[in-house]
C-alpha positions in Angstrom: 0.0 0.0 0.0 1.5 3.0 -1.2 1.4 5.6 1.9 2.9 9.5 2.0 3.2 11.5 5.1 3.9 15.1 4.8 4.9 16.9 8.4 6.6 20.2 8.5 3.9 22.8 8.2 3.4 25.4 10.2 2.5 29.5 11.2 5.4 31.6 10.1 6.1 35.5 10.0 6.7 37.0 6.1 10.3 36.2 5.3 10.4 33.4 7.7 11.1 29.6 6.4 10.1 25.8 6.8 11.1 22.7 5.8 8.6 20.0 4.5 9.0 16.5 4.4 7.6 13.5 3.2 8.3 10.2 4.2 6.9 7.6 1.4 6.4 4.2 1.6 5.1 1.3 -0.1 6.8 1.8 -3.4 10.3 1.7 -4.9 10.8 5.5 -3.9 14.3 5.3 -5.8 12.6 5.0 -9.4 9.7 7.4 -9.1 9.8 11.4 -9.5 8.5 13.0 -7.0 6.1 16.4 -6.7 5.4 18.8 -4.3 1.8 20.7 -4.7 -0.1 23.4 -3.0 -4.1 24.6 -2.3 -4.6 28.0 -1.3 -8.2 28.7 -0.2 -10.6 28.8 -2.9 -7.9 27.7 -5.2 -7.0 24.9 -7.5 -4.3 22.5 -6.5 -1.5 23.9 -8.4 2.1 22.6 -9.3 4.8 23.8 -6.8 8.0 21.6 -7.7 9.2 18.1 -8.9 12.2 16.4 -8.9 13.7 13.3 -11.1 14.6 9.9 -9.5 18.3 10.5 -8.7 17.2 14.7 -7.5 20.1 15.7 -10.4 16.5 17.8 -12.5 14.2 19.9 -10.8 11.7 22.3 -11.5 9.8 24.7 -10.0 6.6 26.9 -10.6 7.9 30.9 -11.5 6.1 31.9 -7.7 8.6 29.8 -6.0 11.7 29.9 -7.9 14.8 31.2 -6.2 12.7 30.9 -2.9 12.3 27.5 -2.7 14.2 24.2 -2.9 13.3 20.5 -3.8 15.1 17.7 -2.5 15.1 14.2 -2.4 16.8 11.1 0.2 16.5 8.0 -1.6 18.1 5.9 1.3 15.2 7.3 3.7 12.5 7.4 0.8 11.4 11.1 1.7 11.1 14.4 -0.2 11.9 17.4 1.1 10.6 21.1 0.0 12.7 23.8 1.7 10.6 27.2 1.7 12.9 30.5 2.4 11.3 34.2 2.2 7.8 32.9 2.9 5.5 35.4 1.5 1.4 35.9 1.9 1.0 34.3 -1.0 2.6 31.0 0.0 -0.7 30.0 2.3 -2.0 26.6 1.4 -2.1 23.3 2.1 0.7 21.2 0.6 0.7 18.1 -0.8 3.4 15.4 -1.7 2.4 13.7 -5.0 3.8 10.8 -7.1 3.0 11.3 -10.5 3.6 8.0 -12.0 1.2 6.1 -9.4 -1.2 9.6 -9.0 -1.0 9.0 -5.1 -1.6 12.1 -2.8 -0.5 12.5 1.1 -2.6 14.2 3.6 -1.6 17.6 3.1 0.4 20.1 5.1 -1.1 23.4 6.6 1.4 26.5 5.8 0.1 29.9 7.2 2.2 32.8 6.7 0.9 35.4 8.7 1.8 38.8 10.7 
């Protein structure tokens, strides 16, 4: 049974940062790209970043780029999304996502807030 925990979320000021993680299981992590997505209220789920099986290609939606960081540990079967200069804008829920088997975690609540 393929299973994906995210953990990480959180209430941080503007500018501040967080580290998301998802620890997979269930699957051969090590031949799968990996996807991290988000759902601001009232909002579509939209694309945030993916990254290839051995984490040597990444990309990342124009919002994030620069900001944010995609990463992968194949030895502990878990992608990370590392989130600097949080902005407003960043508020959703995030979700870990593996394309090839269109599996979804739980979510993770981000709230950037003042």
């Amino acid at each position: 049974q393929v299973q994906l925990v995210e953990s990480g979320g959180g209430l941080v000021q503007p500018g501040g940062s967080l580290r998301l993680s998802c620890k997979t299981s269930g699957f051969t992590f090590s031949l799968r790209g990996m996807s991290w997505y988000r759902q601001a209220p009232g909002k579509g789920r939209e694309l945030v970043a993916n990254i290839w099986t051995q984490g040597d290609v990444t990309n990342y939606a124009a919002a994030v780029k620069g900001r944010f960081t995609i990463s992968r540990d194949n030895a502990e079967k878990t992608v990370f999304l590392q989130m600097n200069n949080l902005q407003f804008s960043d508020t959703a829920v995030y979700y870990c996502y593996v394309p090839g088997l269109a599996t979804w975690g739980q979510g993770t609540q981000v709230t950037v807030s003042s």
